[in-house]
Residue frames as a rotation matrix with the C-alpha (Angstrom) as fourth column:
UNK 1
0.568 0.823 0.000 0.00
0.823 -0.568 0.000 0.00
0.000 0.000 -1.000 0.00
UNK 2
0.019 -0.825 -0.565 3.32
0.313 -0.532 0.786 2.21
-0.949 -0.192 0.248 0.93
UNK 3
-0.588 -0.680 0.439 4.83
0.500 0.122 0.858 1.91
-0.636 0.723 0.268 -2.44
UNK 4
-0.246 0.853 0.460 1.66
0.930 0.073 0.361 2.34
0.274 0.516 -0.811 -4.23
UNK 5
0.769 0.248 -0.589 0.91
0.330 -0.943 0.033 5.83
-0.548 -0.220 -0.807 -2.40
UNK 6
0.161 -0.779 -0.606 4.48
0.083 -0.601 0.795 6.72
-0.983 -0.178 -0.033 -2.84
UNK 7
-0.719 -0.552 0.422 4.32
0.473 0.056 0.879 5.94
-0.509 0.832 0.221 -6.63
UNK 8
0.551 0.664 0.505 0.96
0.671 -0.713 0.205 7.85
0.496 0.226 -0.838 -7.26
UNK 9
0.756 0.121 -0.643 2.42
0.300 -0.938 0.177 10.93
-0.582 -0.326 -0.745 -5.41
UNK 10
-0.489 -0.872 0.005 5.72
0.153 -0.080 0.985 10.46
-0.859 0.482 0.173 -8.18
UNK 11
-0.239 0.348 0.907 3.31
0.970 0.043 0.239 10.35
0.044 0.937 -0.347 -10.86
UNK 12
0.761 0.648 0.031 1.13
0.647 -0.761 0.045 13.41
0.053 -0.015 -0.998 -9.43
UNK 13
0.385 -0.524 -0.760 4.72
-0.099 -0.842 0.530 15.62
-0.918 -0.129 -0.376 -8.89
UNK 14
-0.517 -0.832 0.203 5.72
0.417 -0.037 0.908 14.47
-0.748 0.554 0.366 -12.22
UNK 15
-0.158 0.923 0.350 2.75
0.985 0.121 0.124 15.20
0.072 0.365 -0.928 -13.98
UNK 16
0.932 0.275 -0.238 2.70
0.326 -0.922 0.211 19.26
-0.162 -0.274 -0.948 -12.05
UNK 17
-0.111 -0.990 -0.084 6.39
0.343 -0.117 0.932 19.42
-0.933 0.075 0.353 -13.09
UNK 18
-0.599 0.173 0.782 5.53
0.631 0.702 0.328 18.89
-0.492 0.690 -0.530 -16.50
UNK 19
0.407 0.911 0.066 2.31
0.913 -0.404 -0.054 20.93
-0.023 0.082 -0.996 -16.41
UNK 20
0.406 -0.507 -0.760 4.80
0.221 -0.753 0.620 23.74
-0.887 -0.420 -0.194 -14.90
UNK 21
-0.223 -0.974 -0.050 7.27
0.088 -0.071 0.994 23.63
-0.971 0.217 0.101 -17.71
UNK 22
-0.306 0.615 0.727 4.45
0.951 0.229 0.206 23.46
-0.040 0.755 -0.655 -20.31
UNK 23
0.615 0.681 0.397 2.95
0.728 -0.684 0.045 26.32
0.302 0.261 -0.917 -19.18
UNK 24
0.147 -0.767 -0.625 6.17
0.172 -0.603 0.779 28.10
-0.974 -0.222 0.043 -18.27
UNK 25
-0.405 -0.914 -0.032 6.98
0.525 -0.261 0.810 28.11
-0.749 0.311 0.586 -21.70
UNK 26
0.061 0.516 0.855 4.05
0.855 -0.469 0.222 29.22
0.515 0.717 -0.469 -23.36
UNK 27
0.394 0.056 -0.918 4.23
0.845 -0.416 0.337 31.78
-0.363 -0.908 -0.211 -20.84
UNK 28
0.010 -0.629 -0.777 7.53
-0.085 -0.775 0.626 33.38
-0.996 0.060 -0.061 -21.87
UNK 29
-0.707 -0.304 0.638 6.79
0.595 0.232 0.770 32.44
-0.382 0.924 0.016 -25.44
UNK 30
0.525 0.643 0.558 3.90
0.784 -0.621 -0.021 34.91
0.333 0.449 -0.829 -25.54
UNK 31
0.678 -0.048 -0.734 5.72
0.411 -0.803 0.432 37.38
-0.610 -0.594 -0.525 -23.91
UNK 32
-0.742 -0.625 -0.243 8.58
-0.008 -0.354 0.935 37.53
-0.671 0.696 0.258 -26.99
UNK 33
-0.469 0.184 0.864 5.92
0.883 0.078 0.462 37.69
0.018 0.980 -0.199 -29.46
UNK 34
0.757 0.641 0.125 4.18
0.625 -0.767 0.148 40.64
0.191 -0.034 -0.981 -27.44
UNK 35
0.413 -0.443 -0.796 7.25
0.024 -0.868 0.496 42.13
-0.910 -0.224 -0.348 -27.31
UNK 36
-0.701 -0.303 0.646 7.85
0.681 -0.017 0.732 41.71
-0.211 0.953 0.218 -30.94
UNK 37
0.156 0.763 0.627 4.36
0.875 -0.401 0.271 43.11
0.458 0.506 -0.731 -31.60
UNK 38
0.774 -0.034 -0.632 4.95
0.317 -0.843 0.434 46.05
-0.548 -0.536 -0.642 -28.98
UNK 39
-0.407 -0.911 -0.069 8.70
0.318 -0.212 0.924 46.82
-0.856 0.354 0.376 -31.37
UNK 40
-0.705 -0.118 0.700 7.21
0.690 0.117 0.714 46.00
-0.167 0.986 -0.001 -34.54
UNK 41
0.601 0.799 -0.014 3.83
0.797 -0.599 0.077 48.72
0.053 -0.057 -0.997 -33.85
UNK 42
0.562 -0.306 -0.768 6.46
0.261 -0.816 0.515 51.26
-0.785 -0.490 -0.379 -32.19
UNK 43
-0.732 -0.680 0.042 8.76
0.246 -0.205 0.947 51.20
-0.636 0.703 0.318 -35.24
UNK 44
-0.229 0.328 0.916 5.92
0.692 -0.607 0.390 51.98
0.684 0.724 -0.088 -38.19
UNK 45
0.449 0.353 -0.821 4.96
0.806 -0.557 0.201 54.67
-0.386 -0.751 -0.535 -35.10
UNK 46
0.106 -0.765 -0.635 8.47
-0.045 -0.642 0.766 56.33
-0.993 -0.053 -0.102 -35.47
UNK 47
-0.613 -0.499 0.613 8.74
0.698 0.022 0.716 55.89
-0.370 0.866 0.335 -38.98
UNK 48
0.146 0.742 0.655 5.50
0.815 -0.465 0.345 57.37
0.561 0.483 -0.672 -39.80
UNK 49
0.723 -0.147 -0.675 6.51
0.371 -0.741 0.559 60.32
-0.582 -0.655 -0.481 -37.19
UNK 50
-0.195 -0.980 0.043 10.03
0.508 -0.064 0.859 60.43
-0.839 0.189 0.511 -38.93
UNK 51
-0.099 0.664 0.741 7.99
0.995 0.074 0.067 60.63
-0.010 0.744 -0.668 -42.36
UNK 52
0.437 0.856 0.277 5.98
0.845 -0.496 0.200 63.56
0.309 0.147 -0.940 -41.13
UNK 53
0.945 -0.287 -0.154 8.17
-0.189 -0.868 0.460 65.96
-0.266 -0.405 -0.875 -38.89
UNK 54
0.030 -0.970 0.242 11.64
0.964 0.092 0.250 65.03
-0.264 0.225 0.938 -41.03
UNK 55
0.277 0.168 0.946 11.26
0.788 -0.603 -0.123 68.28
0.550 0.780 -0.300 -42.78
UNK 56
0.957 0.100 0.272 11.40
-0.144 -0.652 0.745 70.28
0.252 -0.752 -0.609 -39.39
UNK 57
0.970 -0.244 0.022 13.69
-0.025 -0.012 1.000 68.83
-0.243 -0.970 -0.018 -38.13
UNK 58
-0.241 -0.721 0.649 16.43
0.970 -0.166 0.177 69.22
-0.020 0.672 0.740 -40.84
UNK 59
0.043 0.423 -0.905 14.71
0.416 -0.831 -0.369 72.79
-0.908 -0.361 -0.211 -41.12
UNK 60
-0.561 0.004 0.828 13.34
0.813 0.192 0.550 72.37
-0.157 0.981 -0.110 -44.47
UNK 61
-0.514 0.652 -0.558 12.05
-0.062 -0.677 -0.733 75.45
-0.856 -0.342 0.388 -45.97
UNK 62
-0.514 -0.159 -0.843 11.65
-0.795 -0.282 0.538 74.37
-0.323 0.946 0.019 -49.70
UNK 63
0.730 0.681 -0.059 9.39
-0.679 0.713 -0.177 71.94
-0.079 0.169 0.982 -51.31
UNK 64
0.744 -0.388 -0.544 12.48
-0.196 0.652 -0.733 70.32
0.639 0.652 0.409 -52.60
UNK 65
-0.598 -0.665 0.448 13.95
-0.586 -0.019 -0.810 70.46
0.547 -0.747 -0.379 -49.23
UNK 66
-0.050 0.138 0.989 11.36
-0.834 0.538 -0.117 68.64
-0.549 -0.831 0.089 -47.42
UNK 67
0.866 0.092 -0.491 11.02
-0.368 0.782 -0.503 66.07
0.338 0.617 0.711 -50.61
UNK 68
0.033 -0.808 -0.588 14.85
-0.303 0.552 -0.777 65.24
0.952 0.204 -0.227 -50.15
UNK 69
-0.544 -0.215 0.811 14.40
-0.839 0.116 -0.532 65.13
0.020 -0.970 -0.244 -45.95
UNK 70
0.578 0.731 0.361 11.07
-0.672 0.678 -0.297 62.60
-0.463 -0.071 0.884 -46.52
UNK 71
0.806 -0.144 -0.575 13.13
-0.346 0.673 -0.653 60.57
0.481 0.725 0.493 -49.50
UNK 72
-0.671 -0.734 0.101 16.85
-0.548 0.400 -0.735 60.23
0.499 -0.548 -0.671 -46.65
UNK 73
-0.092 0.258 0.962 13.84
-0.799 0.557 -0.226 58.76
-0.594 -0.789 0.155 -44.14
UNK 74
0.717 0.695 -0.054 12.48
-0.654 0.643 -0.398 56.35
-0.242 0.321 0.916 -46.56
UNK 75
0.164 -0.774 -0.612 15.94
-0.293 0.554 -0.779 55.18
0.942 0.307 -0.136 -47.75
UNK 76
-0.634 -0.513 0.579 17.14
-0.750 0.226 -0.621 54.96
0.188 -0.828 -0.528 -44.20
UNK 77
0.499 0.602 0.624 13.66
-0.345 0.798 -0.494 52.08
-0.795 0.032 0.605 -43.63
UNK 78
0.891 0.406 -0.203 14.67
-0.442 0.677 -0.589 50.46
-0.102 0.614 0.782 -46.65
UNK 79
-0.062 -0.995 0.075 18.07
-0.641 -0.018 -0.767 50.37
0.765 -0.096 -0.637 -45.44
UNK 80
-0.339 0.122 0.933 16.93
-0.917 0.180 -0.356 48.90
-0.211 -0.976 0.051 -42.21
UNK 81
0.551 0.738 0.390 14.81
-0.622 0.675 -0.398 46.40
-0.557 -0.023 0.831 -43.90
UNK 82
0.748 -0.413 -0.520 17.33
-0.259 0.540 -0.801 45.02
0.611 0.734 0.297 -45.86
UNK 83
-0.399 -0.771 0.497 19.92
-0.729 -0.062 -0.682 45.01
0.556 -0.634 -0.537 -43.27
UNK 84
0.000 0.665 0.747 16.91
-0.943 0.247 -0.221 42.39
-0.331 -0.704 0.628 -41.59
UNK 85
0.868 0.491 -0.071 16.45
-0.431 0.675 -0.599 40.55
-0.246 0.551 0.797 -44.07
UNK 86
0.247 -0.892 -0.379 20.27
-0.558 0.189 -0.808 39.98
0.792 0.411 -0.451 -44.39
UNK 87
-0.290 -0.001 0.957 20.11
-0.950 -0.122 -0.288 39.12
0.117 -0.993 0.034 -40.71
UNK 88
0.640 0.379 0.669 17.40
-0.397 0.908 -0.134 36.04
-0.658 -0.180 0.731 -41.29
UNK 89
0.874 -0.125 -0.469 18.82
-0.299 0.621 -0.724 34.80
0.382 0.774 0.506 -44.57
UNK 90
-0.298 -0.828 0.476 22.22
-0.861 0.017 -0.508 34.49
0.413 -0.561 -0.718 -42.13
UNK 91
-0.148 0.244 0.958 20.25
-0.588 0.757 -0.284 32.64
-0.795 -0.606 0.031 -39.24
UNK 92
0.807 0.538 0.244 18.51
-0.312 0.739 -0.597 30.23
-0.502 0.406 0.764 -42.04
UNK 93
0.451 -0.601 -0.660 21.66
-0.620 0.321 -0.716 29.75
0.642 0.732 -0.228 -43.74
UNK 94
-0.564 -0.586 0.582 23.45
-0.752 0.073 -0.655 28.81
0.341 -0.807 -0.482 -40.23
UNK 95
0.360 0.727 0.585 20.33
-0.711 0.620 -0.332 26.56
-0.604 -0.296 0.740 -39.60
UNK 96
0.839 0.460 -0.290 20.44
-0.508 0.472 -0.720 24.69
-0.194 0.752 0.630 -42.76
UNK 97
-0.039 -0.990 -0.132 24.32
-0.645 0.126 -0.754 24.26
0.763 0.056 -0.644 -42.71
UNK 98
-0.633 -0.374 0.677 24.17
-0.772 0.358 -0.525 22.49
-0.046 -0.855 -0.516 -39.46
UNK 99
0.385 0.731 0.564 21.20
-0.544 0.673 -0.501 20.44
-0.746 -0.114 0.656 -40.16
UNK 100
0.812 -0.224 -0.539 23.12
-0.381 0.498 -0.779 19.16
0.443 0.838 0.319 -43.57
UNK 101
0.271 -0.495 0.825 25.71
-0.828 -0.557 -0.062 18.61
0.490 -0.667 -0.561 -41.14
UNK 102
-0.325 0.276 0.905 24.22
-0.583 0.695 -0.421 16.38
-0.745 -0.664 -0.065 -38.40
UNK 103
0.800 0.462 -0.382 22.55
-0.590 0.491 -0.641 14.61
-0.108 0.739 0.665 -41.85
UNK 104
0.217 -0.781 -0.586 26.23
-0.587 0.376 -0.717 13.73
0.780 0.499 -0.376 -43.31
UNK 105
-0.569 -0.456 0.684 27.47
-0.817 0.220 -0.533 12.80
0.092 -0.863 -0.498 -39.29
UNK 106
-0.042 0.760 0.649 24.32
-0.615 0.492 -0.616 10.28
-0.787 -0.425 0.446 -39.24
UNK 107
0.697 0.515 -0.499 24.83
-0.707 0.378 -0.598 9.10
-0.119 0.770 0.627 -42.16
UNK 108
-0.180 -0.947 -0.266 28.56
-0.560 0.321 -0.764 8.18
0.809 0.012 -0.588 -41.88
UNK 109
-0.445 -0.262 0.856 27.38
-0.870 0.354 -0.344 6.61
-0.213 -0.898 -0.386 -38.60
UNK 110
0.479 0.872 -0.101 25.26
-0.669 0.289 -0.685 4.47
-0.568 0.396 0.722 -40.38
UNK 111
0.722 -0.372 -0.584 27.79
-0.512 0.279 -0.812 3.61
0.465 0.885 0.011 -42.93
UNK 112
-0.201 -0.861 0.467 30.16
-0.739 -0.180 -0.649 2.45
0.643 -0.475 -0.600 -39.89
UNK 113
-0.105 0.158 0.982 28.42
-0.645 0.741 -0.188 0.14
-0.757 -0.653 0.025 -38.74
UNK 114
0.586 0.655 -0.477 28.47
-0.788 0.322 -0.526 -1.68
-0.191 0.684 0.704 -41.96
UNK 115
0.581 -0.366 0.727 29.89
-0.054 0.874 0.483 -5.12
-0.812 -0.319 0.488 -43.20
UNK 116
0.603 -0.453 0.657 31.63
0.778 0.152 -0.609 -4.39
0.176 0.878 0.445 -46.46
UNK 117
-0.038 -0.809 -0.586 35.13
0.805 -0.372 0.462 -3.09
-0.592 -0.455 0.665 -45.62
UNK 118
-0.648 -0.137 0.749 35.00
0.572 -0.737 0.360 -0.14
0.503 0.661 0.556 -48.87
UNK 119
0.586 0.797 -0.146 31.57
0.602 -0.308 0.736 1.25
0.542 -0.520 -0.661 -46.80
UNK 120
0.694 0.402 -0.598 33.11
0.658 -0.015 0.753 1.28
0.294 -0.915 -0.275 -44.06
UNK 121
-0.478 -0.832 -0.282 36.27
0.765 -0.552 0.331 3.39
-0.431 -0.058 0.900 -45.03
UNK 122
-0.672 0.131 0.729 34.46
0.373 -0.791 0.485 5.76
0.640 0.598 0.483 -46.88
UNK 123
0.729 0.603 -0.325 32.33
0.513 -0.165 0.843 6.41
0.454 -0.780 -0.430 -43.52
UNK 124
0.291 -0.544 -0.787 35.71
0.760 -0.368 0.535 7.30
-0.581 -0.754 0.307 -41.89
UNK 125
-0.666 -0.593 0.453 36.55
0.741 -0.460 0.489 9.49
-0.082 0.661 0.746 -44.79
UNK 126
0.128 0.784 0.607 32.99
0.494 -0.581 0.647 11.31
0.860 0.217 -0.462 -44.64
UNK 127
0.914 0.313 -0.256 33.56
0.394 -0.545 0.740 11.81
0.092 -0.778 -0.622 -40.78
UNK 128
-0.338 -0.941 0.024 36.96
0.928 -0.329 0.174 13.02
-0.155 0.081 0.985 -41.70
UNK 129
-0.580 0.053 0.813 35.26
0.512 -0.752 0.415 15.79
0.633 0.657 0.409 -43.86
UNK 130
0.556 0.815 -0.165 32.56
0.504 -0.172 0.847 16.25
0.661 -0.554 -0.506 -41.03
UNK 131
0.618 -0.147 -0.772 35.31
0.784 0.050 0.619 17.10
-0.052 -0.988 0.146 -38.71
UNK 132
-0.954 -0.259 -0.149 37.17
0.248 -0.965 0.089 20.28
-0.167 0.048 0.985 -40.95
UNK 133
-0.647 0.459 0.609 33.93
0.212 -0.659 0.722 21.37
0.733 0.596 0.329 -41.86
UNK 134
0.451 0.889 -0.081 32.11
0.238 -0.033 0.971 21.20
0.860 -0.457 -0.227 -38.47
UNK 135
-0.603 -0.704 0.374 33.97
-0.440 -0.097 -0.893 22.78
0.665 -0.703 -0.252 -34.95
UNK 136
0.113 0.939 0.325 31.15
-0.986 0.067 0.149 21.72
0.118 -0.338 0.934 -33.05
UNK 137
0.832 0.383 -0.401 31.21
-0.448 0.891 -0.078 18.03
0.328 0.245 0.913 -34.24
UNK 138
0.116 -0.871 -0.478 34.96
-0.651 0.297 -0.699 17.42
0.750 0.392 -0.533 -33.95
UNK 139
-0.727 -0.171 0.665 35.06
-0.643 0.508 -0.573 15.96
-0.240 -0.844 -0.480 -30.16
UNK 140
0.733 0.667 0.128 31.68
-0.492 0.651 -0.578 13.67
-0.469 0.361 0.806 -31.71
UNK 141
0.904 -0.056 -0.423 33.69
-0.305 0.608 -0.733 12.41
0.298 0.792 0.533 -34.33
UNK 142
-0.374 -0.889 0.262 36.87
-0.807 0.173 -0.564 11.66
0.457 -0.423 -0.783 -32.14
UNK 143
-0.412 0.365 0.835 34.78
-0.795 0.304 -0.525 10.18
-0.446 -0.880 0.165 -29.71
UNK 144
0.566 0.763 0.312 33.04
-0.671 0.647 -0.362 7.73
-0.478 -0.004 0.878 -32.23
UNK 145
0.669 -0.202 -0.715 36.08
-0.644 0.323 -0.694 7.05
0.371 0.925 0.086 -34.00
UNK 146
-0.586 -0.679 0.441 37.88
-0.771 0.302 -0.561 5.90
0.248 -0.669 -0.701 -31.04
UNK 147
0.296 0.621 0.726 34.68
-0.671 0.676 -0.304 3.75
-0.679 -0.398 0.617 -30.06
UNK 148
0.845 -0.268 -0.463 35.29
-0.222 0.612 -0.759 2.18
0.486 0.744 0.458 -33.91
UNK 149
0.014 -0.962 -0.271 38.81
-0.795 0.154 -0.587 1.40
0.607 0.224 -0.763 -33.17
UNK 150
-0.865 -0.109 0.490 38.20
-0.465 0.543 -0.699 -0.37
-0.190 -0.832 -0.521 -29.70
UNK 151
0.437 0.649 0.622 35.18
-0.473 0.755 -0.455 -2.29
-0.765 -0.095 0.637 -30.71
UNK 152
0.927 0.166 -0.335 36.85
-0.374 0.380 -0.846 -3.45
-0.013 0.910 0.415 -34.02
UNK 153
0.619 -0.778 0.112 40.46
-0.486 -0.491 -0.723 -4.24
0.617 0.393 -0.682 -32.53
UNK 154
0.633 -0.136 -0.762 41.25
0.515 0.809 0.283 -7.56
0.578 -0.572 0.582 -30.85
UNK 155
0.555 -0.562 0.613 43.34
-0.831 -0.404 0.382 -6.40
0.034 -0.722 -0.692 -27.57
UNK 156
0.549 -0.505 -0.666 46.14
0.286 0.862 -0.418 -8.67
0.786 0.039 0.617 -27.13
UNK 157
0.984 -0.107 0.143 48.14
-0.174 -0.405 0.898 -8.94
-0.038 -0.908 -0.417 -24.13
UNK 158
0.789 -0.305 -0.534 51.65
-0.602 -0.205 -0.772 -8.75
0.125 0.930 -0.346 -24.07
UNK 159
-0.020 -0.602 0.798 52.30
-0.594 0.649 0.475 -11.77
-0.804 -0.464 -0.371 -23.13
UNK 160
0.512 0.420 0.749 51.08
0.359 0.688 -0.631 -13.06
-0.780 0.592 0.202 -26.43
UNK 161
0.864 -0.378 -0.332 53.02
-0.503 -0.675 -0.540 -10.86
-0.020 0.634 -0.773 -28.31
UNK 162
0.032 -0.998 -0.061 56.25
-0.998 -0.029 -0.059 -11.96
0.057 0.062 -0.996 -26.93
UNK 163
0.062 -0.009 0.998 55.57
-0.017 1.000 0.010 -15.98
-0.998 -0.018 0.062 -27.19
UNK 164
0.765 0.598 0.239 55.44
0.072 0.289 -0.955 -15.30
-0.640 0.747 0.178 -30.66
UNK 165
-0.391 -0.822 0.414 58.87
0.881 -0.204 0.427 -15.46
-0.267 0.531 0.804 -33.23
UNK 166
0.360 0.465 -0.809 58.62
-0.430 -0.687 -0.586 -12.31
-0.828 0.559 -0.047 -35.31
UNK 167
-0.846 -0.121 -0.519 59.66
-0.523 0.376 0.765 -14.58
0.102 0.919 -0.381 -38.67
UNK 168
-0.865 0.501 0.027 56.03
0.369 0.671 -0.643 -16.36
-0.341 -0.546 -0.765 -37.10
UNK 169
0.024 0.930 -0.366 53.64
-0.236 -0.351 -0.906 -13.64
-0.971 0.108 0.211 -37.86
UNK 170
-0.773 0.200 0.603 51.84
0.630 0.356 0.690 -13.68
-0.077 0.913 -0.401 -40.93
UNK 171
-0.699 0.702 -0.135 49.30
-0.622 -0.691 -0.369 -11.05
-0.352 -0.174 0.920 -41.96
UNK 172
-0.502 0.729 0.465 46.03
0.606 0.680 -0.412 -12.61
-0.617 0.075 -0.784 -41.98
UNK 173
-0.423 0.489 0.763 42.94
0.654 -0.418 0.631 -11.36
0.627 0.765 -0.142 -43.94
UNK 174
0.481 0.503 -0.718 41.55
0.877 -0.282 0.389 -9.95
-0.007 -0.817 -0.577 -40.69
UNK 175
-0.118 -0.915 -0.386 44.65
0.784 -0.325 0.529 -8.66
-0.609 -0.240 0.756 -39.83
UNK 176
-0.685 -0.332 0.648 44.77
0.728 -0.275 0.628 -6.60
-0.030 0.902 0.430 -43.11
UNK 177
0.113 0.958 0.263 41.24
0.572 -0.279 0.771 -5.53
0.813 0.063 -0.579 -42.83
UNK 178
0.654 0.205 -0.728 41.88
0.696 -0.540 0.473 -4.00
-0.296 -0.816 -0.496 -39.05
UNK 179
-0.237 -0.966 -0.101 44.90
0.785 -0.251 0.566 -2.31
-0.572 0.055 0.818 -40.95
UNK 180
-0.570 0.209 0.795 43.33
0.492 -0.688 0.533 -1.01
0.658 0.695 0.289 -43.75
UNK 181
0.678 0.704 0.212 40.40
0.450 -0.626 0.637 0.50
0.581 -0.336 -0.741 -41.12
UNK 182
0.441 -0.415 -0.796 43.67
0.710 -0.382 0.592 1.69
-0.550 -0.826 0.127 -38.83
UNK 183
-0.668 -0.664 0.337 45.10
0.680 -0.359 0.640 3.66
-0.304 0.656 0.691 -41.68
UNK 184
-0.105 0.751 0.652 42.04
0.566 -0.494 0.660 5.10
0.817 0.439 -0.373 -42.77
UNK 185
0.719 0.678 0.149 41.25
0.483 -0.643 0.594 6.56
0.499 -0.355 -0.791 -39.03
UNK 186
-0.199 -0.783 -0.589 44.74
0.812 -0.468 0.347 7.57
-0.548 -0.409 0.730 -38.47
UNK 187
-0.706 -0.455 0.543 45.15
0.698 -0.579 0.422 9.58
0.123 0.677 0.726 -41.55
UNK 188
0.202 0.944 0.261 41.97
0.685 -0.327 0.651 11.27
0.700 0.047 -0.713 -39.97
């Protein structure tokens, strides 16, 4: 009966956690969009203000004086708006770049776990390319190529080493195969 209370009163605090953190974030997510809307009202405000009393405030006394004071505001907004728009097409470029990214990284992981030895080198070559082209990723792709090495690399102890002649060894096909995949993630 204990347990049972004590695991309904985990459900009910996880559950009002939850509920919290739900409604925490719509919370502060309406609050940046009313303060977007409270920016994005106040700017046409001041433009349209700018618009109207530029002329004064340059002390225009000519027609062709307040035309050129009304035509510096309008350039100076269409400056602004382009200077925005240079802004998102940034962020969305920076998005997309990283998402093609984490695509290539996932894919090469993918390709690394495969059974045909050409796959799998051209997986370490892809997270080669992942790792100059991504700062972010590099300590990922260390970290998974080291996992490759130690799951795919018989440990030998070195007592076994030194029972052996060296005019004894022989490369095997294995043998060859852990070579060719050591060579490939050195030269990474």
């Amino acid at each position: 009966m204990l347990t049972h209370n004590k695991r309904m009163l985990y459900r009910i605090r996880r559950w009002l956690r939850q509920t919290v953190d739900v409604l925490h974030g719509r919370a502060v997510r309406t609050i940046i969009y009313a303060l977007i809307a409270v920016l994005f009202i106040g700017g046409f405000v001041i433009y349209g203000l700018a618009l109207w009393k530029a002329p004064d405030w340059v002390h225009a006394k000519s027609a062709v004086e307040r035309y050129n004071s009304r035509v510096l505001v309008i350039s100076i907004g269409g400056a602004t708006v382009v200077a925005l728009g240079l802004l998102y097409t940034a962020r969305n470029y920076r998005l997309s770049r990283r998402g093609q990214v984490t695509d290539r990284f996932t894919k090469a992981l993918e390709q690394l776990g495969s059974t045909e030895l050409y796959v799998r080198i051209g997986a370490v070559h892809a997270l080669e390319h992942v790792m100059r082209d991504s700062a972010s990723h590099q300590q990922d792709v260390a970290e998974v190529l080291l996992a490759f090495i130690r799951h795919r690399v018989p440990l030998a102890s070195p007592e076994s080493m030194c029972a052996v002649a060296p005019e004894d060894i022989r490369p095997e096909p294995t043998f060859r195969l852990l070579s060719l995949h050591w060579g490939a993630v050195l030269a990474v």
